[in-house]
Every structure is written in structure tokens, then in C-alpha cells.
N, C-alpha and C positions, 0 to 999 in steps of 0.2 A: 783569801789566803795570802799572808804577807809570804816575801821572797828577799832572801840577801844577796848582793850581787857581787860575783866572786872576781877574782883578777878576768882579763880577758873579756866581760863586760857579759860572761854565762852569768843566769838566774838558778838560785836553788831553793825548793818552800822549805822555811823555817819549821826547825819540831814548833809543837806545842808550849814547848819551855823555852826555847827561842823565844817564839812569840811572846808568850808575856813578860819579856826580858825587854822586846821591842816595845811593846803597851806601855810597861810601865816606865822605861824613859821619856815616852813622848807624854805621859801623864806629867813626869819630873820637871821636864822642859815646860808646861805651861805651869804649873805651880811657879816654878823659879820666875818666871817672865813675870808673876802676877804679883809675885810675894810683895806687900805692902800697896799695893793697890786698893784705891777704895772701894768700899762693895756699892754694887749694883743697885743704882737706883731705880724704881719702878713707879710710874704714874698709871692710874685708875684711866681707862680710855674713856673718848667722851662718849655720850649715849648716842648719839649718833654716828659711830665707829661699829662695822660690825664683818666678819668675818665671812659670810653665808656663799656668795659665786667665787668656784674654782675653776678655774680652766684645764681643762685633761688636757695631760701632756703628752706628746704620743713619742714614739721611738727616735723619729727622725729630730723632731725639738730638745731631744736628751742627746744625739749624736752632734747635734751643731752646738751647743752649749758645752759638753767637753771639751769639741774642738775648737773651740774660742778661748779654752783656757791658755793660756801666759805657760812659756816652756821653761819654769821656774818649777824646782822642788828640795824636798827635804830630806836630808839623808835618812830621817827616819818614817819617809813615805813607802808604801808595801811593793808602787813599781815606780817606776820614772814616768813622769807625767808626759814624754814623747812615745813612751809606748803605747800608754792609755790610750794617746789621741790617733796613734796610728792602724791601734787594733780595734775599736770602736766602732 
């Protein structure tokens, strides 16, 4: 659930129509970032390239990889990336 954070540094969840008000600027922002960018080039992997061992992730390897993120965010992120890490 995204949340806008109001003077005083209170959070309140966004309606629905919020919300896709919030969606679609942050869809606008990478549009704009991208306009005129060349598209995506994709190469055929080689046959000996292959996908098959995953490593399960468990709780605590998802709580240290949050916590390692950079206390860096976007105003049109849904919390502030210190809450994430503090409530995680």
C-alpha cells in the first residue's frame, strides 16, 4: 500500500485514485528519463549458459539485503527507504 507523507513527517495510505496518480507519475518519470533512448539490445545466450541452481533465500538473507540498501529515496517511493530498513 503506497502512503503520502503529510507535514510533521505523519504517513497516510493513498485512496485508490491516489494511488494511480502516484503509479502513473512514477511510470511518466521513466518514460521521460528514457525518451530517445536506444532500445534494448538482446543477444541469444551461449549453450552453455543455463539457468537451472537457485539458492533459497530465506528471511534473515532478505532482512540483511534491505538493510544494506543506501538511505537514498524517491519522493515517489511508497515509504522512505529508513523506515523499510528500520521496520524489517
Amino acid at each position: 500500500m503506497h502512503h503520502t507523507i503529510l507535514a510533521g513527517g505523519t504517513h497516510k495510505p493513498l485512496t485508490g485514485g491516489e494511488s494511480i496518480v502516484v503509479h502513473g507519475r512514477q511510470v511518466a518519470g521513466v518514460r521521460a528519463l528514457t525518451d530517445g533512448a536506444p532500445p534494448p539490445q538482446y543477444t541469444t545466450k551461449p549453450p552453455d549458459c543455463s539457468l537451472h541452481d537457485f539458492t533459497q533465500l530465506t528471511t534473515d538473507d532478505v532482512v540483511t539485503a534491505v538493510r544494506q540498501l543506501p538511505d537514498k529515496q524517491s519522493a515517489t517511493n511508497p515509504i522512505p527507504t529508513r523506515l523499510l530498513k528500520e521496520h524489517v
